[in-house]
Backbone as JSON Lines, residues from 0, in Angstrom:
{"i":0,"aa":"X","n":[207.53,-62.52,224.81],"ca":[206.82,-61.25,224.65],"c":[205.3,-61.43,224.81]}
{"i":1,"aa":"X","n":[204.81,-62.46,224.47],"ca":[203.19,-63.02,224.62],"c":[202.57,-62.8,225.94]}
{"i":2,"aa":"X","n":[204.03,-63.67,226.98],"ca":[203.22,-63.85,228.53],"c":[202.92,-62.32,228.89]}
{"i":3,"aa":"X","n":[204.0,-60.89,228.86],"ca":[203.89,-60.01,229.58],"c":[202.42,-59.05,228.68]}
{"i":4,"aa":"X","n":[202.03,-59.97,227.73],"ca":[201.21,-58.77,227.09],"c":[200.0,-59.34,227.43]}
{"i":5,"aa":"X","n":[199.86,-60.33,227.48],"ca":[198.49,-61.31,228.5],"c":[198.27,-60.8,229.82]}
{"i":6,"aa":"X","n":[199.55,-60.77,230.75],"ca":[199.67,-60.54,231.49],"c":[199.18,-59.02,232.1]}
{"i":7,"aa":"X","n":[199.97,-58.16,231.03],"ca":[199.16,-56.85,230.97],"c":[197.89,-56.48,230.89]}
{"i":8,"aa":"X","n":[196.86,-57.27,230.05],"ca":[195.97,-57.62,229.44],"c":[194.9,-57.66,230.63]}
{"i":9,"aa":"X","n":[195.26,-58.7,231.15],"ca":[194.63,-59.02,233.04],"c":[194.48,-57.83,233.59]}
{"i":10,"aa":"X","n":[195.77,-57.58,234.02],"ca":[196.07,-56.58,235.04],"c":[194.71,-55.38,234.54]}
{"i":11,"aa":"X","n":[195.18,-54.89,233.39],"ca":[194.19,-54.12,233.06],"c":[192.9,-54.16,233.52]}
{"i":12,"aa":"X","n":[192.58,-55.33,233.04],"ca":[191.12,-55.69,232.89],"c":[190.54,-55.29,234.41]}
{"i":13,"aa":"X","n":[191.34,-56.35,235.07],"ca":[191.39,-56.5,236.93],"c":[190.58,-55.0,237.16]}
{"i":14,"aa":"X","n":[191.88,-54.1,236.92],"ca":[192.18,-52.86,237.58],"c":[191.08,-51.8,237.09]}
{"i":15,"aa":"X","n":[190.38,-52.13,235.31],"ca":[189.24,-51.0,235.07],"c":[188.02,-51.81,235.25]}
{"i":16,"aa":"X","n":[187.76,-52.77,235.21],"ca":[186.39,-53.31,235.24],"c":[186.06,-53.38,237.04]}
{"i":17,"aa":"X","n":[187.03,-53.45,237.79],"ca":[187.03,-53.08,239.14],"c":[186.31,-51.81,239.6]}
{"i":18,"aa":"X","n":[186.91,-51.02,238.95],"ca":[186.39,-49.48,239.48],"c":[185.51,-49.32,238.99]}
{"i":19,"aa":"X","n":[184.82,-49.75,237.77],"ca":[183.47,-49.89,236.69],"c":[182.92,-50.62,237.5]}
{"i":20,"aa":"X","n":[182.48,-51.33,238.29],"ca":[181.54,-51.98,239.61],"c":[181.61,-51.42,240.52]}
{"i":21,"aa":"X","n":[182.68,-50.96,241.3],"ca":[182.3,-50.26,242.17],"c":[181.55,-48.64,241.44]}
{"i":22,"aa":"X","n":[181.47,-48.27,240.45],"ca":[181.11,-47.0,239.87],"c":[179.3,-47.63,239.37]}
{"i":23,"aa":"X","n":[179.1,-48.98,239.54],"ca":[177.63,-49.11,238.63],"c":[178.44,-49.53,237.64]}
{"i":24,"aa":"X","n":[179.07,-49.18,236.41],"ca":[179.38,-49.43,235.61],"c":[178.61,-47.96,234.64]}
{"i":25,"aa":"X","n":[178.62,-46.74,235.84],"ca":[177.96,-45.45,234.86],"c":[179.42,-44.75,234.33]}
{"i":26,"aa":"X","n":[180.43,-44.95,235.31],"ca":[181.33,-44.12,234.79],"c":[182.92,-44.82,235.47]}
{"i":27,"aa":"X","n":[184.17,-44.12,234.92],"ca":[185.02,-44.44,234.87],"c":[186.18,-43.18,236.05]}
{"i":28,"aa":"X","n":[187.17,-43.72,236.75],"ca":[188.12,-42.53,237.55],"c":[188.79,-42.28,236.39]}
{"i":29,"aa":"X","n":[189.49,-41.22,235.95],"ca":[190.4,-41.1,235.18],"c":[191.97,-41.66,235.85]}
{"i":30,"aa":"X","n":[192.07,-41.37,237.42],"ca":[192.97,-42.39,238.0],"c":[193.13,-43.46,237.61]}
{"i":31,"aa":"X","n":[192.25,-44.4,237.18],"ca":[192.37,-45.69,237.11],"c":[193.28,-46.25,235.73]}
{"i":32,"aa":"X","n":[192.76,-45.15,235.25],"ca":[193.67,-45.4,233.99],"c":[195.45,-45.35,233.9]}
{"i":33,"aa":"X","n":[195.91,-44.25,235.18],"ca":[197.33,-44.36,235.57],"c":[197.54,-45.05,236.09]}
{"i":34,"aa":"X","n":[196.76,-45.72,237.05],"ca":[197.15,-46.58,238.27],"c":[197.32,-48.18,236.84]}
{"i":35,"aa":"X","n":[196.32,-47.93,236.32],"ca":[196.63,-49.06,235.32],"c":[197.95,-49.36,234.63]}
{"i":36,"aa":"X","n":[198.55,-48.21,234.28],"ca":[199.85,-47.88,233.92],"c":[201.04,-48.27,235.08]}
{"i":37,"aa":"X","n":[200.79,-47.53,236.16],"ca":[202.03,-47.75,236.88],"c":[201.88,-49.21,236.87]}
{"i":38,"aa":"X","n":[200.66,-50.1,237.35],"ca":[200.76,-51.73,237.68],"c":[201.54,-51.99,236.76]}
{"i":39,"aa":"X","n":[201.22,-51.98,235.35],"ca":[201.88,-52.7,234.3],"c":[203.45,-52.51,233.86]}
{"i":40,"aa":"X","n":[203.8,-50.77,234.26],"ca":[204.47,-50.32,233.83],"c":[205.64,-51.36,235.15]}
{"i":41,"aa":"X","n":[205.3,-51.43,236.36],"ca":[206.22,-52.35,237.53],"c":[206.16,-53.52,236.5]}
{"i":42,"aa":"X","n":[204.93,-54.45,236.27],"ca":[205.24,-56.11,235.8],"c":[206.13,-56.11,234.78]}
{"i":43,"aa":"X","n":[206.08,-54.88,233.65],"ca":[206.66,-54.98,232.72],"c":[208.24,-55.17,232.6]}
{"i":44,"aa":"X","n":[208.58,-53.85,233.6],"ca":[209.79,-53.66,233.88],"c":[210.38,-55.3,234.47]}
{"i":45,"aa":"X","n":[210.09,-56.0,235.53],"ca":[209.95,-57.21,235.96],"c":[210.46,-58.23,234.76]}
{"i":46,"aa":"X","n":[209.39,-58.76,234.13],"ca":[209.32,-59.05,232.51],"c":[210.15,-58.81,231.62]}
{"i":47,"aa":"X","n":[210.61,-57.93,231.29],"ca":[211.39,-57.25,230.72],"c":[213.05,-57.21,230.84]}
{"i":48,"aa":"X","n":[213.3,-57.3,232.01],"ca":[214.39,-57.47,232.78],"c":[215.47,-56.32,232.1]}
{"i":49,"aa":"X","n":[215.25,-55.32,231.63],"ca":[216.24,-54.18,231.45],"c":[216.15,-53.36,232.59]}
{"i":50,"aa":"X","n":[216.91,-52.78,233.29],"ca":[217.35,-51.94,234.21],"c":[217.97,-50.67,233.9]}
{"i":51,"aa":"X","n":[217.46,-49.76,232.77],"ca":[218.24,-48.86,232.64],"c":[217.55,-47.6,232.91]}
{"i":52,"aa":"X","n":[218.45,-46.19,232.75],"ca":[217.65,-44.57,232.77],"c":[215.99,-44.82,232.48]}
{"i":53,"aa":"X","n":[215.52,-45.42,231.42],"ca":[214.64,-45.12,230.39],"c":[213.49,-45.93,231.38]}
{"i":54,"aa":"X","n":[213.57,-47.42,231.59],"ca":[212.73,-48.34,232.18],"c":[213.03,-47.12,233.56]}
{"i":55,"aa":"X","n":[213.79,-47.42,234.09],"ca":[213.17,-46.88,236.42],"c":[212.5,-45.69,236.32]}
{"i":56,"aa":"X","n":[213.25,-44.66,235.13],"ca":[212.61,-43.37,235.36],"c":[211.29,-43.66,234.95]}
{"i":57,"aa":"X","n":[210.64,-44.14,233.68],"ca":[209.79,-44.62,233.06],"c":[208.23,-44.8,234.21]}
{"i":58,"aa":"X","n":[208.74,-45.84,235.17],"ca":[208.21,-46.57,236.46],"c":[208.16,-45.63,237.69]}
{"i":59,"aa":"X","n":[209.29,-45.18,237.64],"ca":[208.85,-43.83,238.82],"c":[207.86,-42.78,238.58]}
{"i":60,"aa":"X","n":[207.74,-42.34,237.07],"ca":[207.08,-41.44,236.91],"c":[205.64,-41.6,236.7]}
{"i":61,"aa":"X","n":[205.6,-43.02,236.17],"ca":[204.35,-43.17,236.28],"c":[203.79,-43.83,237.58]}
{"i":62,"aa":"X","n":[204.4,-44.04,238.49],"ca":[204.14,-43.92,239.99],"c":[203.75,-42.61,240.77]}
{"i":63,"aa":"X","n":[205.06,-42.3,240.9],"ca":[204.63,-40.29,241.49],"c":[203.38,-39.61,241.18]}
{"i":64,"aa":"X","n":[203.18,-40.34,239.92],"ca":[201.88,-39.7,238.46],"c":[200.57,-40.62,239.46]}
{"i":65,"aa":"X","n":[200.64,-41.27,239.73],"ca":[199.67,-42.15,240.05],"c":[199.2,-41.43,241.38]}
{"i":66,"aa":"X","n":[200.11,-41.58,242.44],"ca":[199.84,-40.43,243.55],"c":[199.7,-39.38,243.51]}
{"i":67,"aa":"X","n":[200.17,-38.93,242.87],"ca":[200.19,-37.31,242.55],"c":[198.32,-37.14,242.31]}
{"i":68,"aa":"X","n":[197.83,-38.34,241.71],"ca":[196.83,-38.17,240.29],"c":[195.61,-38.31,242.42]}
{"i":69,"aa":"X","n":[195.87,-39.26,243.04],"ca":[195.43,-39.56,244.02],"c":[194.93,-38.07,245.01]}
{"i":70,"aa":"X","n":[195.84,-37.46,244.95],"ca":[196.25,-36.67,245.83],"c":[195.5,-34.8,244.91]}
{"i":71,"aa":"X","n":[195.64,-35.43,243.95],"ca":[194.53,-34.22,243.19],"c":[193.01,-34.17,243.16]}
{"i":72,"aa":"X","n":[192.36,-35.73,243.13],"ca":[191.29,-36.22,243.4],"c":[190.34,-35.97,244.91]}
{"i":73,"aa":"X","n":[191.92,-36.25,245.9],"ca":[191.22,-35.68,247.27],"c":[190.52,-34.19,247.45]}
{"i":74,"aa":"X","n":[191.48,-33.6,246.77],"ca":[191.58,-31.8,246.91],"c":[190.84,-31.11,245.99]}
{"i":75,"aa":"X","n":[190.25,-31.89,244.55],"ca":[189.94,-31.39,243.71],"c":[188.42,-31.96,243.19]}
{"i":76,"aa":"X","n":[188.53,-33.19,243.9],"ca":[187.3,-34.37,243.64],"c":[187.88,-35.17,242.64]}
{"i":77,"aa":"X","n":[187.26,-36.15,242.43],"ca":[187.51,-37.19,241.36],"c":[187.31,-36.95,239.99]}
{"i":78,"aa":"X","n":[188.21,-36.63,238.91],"ca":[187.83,-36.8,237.75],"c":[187.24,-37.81,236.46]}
{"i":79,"aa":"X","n":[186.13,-38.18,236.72],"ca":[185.2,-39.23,236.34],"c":[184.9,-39.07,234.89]}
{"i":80,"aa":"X","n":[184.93,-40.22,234.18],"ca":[184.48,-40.24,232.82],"c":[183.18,-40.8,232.56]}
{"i":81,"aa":"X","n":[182.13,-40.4,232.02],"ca":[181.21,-40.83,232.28],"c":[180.39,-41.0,230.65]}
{"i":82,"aa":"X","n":[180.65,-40.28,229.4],"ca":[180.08,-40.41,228.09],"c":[181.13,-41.04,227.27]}
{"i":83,"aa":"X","n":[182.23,-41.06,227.85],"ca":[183.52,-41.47,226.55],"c":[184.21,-42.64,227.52]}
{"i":84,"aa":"X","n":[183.26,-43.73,228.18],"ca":[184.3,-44.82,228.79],"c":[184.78,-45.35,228.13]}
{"i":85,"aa":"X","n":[184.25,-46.06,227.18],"ca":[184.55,-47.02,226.06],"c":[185.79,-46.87,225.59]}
{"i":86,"aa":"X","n":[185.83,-45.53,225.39],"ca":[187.3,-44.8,224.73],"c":[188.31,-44.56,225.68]}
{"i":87,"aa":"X","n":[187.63,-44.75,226.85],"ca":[188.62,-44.27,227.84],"c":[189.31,-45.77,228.02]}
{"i":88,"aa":"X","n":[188.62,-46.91,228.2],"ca":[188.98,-48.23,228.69],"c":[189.73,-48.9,227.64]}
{"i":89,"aa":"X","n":[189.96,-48.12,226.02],"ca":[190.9,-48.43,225.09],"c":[192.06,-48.17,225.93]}
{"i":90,"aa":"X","n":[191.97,-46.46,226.11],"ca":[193.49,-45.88,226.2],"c":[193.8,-46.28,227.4]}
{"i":91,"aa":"X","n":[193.4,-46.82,228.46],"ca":[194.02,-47.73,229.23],"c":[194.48,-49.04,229.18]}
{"i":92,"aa":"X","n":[194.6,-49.67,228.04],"ca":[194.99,-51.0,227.63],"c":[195.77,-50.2,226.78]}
{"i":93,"aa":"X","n":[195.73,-49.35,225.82],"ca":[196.99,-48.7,224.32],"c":[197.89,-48.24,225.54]}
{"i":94,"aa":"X","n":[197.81,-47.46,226.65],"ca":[198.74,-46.71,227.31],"c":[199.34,-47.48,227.76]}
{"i":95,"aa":"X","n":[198.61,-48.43,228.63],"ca":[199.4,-49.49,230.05],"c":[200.01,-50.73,229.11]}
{"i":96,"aa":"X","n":[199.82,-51.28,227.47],"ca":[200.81,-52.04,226.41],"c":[201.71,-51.33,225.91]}
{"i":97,"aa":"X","n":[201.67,-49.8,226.03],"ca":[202.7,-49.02,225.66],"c":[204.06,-49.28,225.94]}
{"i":98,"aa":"X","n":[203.93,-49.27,227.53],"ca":[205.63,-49.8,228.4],"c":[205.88,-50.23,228.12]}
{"i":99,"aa":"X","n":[205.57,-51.5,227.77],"ca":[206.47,-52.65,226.65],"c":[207.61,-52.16,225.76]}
{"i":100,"aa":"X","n":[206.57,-51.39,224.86],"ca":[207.14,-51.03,223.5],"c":[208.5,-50.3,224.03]}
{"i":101,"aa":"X","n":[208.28,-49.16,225.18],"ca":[209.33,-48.03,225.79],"c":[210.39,-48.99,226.56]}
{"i":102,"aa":"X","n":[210.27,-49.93,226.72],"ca":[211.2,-50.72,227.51],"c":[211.77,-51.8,226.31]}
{"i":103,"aa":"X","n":[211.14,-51.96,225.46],"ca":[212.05,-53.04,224.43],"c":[212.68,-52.08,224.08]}
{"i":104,"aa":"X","n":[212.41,-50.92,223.34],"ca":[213.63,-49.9,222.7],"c":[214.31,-49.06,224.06]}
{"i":105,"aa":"X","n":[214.08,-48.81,224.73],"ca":[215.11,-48.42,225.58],"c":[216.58,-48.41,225.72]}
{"i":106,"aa":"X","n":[217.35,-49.19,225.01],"ca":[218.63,-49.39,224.94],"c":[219.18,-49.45,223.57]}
{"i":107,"aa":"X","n":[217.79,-48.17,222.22],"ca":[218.29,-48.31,221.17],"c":[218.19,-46.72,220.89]}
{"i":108,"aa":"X","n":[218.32,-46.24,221.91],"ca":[218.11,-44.7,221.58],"c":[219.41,-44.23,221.08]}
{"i":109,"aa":"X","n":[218.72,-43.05,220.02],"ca":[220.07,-42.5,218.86],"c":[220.64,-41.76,219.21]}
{"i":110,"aa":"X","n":[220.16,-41.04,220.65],"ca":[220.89,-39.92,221.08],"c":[219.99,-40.54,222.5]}
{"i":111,"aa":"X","n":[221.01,-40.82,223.76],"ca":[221.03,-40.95,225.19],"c":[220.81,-39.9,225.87]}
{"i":112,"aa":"X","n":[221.14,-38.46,225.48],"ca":[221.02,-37.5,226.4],"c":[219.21,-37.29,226.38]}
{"i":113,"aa":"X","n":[218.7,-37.36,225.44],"ca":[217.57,-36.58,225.23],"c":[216.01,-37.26,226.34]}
{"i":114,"aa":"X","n":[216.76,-38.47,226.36],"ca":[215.51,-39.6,227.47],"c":[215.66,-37.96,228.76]}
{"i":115,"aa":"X","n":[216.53,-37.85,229.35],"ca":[217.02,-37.09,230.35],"c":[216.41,-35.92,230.51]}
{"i":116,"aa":"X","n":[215.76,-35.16,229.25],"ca":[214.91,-34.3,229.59],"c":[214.1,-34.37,229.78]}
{"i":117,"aa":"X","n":[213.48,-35.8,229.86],"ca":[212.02,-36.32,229.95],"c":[211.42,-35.98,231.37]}
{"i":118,"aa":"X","n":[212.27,-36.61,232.72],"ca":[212.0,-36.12,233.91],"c":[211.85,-34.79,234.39]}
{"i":119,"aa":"X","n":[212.41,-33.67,233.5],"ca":[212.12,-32.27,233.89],"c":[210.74,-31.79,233.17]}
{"i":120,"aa":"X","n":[210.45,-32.23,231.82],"ca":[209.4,-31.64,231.3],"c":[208.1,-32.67,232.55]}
{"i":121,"aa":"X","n":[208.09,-34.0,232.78],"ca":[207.57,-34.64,234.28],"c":[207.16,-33.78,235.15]}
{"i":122,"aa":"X","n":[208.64,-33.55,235.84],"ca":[208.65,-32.37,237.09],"c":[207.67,-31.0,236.47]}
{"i":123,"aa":"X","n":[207.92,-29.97,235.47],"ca":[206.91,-29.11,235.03],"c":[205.74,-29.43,235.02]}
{"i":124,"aa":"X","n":[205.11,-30.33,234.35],"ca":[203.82,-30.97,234.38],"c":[203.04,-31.27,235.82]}
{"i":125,"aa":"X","n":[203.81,-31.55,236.78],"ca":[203.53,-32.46,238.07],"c":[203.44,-31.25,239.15]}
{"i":126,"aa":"X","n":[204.32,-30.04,238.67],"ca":[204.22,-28.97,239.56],"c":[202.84,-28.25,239.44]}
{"i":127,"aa":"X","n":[202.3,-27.96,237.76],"ca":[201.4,-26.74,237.41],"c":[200.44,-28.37,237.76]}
{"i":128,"aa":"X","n":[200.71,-29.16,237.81],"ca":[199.41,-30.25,238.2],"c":[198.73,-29.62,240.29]}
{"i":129,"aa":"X","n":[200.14,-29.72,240.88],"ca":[200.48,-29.96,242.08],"c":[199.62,-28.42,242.49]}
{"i":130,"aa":"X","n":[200.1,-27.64,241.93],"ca":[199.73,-26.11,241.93],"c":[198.0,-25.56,241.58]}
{"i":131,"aa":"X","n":[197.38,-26.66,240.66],"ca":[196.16,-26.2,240.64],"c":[195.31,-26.57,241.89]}
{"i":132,"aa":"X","n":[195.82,-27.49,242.6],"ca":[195.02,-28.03,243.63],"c":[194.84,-26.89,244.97]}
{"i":133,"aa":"X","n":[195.79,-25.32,245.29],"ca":[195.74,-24.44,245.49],"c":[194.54,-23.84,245.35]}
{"i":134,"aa":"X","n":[194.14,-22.92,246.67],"ca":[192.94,-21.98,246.38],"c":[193.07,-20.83,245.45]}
{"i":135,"aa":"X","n":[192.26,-20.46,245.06],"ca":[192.73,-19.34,244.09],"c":[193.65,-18.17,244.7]}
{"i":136,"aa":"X","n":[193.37,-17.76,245.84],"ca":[194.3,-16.78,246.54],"c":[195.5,-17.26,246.53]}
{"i":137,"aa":"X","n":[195.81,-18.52,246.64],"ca":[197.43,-18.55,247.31],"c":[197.79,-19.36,245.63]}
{"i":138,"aa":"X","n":[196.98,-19.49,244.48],"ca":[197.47,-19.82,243.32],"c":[198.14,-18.36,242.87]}
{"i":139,"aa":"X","n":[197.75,-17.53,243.18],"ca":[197.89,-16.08,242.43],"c":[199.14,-15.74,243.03]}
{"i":140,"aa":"X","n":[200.04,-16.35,243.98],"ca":[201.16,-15.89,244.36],"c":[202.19,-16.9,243.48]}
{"i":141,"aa":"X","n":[202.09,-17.95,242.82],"ca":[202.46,-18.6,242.19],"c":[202.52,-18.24,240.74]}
{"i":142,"aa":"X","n":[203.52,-17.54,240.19],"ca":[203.93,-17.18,239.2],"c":[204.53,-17.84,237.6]}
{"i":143,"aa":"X","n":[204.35,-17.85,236.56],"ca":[203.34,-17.6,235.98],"c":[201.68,-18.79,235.74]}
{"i":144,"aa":"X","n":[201.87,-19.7,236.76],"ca":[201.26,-20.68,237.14],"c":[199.47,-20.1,237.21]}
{"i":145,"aa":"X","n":[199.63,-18.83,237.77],"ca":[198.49,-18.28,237.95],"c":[197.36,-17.63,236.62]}
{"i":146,"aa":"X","n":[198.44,-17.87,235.7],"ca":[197.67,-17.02,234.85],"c":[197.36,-17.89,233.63]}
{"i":147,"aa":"X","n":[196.83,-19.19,233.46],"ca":[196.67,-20.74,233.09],"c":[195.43,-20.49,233.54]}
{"i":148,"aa":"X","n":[194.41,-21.01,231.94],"ca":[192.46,-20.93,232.6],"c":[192.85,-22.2,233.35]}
{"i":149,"aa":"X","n":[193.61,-23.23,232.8],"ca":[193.24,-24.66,233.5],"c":[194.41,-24.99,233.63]}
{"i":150,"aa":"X","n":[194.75,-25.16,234.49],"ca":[195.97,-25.28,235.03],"c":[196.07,-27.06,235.0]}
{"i":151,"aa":"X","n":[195.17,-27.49,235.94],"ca":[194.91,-29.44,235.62],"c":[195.24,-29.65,234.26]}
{"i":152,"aa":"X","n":[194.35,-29.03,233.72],"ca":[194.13,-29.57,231.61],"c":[195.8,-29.74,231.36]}
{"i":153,"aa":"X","n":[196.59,-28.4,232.16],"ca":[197.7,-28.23,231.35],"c":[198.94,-28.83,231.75]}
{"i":154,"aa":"X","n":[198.84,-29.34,233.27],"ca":[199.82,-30.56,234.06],"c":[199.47,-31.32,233.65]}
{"i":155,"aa":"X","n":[198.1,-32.28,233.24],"ca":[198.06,-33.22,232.88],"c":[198.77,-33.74,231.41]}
{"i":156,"aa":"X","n":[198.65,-32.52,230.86],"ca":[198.77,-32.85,229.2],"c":[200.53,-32.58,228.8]}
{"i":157,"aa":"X","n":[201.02,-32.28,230.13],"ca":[202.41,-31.66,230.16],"c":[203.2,-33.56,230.59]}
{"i":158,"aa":"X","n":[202.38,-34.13,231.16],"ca":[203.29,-34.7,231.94],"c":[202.79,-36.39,231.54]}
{"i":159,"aa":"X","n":[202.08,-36.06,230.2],"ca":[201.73,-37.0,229.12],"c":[203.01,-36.89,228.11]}
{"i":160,"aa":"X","n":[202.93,-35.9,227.83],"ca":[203.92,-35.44,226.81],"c":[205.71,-35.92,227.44]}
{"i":161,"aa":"X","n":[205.69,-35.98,228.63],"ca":[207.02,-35.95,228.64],"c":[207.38,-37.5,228.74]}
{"i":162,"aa":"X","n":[205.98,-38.41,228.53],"ca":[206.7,-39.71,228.06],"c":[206.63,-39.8,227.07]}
{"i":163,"aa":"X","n":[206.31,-39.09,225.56],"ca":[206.97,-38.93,224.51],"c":[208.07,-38.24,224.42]}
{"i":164,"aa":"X","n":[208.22,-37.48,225.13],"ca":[209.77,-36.98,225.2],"c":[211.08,-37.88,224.87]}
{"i":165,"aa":"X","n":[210.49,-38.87,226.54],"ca":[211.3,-39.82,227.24],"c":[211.47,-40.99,225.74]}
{"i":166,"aa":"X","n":[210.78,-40.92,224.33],"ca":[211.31,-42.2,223.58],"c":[211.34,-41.71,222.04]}
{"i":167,"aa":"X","n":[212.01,-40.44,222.16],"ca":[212.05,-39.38,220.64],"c":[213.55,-40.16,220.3]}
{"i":168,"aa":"X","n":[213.68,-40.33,219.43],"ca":[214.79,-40.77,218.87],"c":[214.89,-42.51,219.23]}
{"i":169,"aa":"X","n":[214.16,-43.13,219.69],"ca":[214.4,-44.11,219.87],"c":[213.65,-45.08,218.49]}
{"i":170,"aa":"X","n":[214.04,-46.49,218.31],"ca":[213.05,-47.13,217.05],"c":[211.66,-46.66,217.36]}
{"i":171,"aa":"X","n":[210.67,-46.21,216.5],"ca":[209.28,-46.66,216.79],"c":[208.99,-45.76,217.26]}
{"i":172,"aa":"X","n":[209.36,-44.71,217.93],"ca":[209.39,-43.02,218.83],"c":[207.93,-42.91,218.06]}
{"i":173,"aa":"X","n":[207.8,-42.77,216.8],"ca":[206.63,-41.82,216.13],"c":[205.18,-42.9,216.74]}
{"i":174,"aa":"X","n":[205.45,-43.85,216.78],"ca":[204.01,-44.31,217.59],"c":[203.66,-44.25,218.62]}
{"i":175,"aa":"X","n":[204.66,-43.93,219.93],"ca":[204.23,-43.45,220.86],"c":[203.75,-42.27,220.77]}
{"i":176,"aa":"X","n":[204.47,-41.35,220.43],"ca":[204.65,-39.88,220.16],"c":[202.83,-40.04,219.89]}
{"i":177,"aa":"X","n":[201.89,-40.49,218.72],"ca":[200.71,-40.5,218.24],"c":[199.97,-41.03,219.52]}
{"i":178,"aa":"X","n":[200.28,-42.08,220.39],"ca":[199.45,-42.64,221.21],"c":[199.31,-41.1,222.06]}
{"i":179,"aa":"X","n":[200.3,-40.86,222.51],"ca":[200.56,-39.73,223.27],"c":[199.75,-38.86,223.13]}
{"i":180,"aa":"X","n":[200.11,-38.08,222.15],"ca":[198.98,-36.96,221.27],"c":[197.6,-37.47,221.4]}
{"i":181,"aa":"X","n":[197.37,-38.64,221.2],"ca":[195.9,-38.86,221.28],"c":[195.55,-38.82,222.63]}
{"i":182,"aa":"X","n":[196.2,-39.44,223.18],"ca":[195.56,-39.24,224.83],"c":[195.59,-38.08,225.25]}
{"i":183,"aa":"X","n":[196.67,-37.0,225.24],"ca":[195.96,-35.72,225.05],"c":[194.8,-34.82,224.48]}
{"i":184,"aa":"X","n":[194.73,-35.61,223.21],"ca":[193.46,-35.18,222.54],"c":[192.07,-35.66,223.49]}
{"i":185,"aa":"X","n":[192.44,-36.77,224.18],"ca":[191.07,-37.6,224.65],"c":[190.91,-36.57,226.21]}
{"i":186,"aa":"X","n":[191.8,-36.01,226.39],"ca":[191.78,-35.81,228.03],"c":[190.7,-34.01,227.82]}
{"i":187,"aa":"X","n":[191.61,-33.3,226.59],"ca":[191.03,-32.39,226.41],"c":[189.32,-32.51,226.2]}
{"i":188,"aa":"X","n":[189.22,-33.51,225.0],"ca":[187.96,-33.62,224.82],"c":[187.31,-34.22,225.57]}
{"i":189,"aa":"X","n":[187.68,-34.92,226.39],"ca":[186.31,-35.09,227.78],"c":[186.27,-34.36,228.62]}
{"i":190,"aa":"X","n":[186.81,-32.94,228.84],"ca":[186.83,-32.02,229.42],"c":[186.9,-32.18,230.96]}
{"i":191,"aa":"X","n":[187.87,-33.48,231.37],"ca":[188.28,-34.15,232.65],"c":[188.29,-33.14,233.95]}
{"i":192,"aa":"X","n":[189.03,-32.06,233.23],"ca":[189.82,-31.26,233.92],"c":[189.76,-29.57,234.09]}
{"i":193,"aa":"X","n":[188.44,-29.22,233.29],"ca":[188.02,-28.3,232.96],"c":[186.81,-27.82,234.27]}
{"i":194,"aa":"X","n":[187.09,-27.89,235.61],"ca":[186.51,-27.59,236.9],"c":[186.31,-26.39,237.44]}
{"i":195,"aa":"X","n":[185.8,-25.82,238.23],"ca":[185.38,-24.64,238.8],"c":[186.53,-24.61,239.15]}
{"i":196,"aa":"X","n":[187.09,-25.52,240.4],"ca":[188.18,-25.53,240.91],"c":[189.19,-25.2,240.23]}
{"i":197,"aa":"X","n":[189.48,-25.32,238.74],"ca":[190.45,-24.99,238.07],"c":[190.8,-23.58,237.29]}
């Protein structure tokens, strides 16, 4: 359990102090912080060697999430952290050591069906994400999508949540569940996502 959390540890480091040089070191992508996730969330799985619902979906989503996050940045500009890095470069080491935790309990969940709703509350999140990147005219044909002040704030924070979903009933559920919540709390309060565009 030591090597993959060292290991994580790196990766991290690699992956935010990277973009913190190329940035000056004034500010932070909020991408970087997923992309930090998916890396770890692949080594982990690796590491880990469980293969089940909980780990691939786990890894896909925070992949899709990663592009998805790419592909909002083009259309929307980059969402940059620039007064709360410090805090931000925690929750990218608490988030991207998280997988661990979701992949050791993975095969102790008290109820199996419930991981399963995790990918749809995903999919919701990833759509009203997918959907703010829309001009306002052709958002307004998009129902009830259109009528969201922040539509970003609210994919993002949707599709946070549904990896607490993905480990409710499992050992230990209530500490993700808190990491979770907080990183929502952090996303709101740096007001990431709170854009003209949005």
């Amino acid at each position: 359990m030591l090597i993959p959390i060292i290991v994580d540890i790196v990766a991290v480091f690699i992956i935010v102090f990277a973009d913190l040089y190329r940035q000056h070191y004034k500010k932070l992508n909020f991408n970087t912080i997923i992309i930090s996730m998916a890396v770890t969330g692949l080594i982990n799985l690796l590491f880990i060697n469980k293969y089940n619902f909980i780990t691939i979906t786990t890894v896909a989503m925070l992949l899709i999430w990663a592009i998805l996050q790419f592909y909002v940045d083009r259309k929307n500009g980059h969402a940059l952290i620039h007064t709360q890095r410090f805090i931000a470069i925690i929750f990218a080491f608490v988030m991207s050591l998280s997988t661990l935790l979701i992949y050791k309990m993975s095969e102790a969940s008290y109820y199996m069906s419930l991981p399963y709703l995790a990918p749809a509350v995903f999919l919701i999140g990833g759509i009203v994400l997918f959907v703010s990147t829309f001009q306002y005219s052709e958002r307004k044909k998009v129902k009830p999508i259109h009528q969201l002040s922040y539509p970003m704030t609210v994919g993002e924070i949707i599709m946070v949540l549904s990896f607490a979903v993905m480990t409710i009933l499992t050992p230990f559920w209530y500490v993700l569940l808190i990491i979770n919540l907080l990183f929502c709390v952090f996303i709101v309060w740096s007001k990431l996502f709170f854009s003209k565009n949005d």
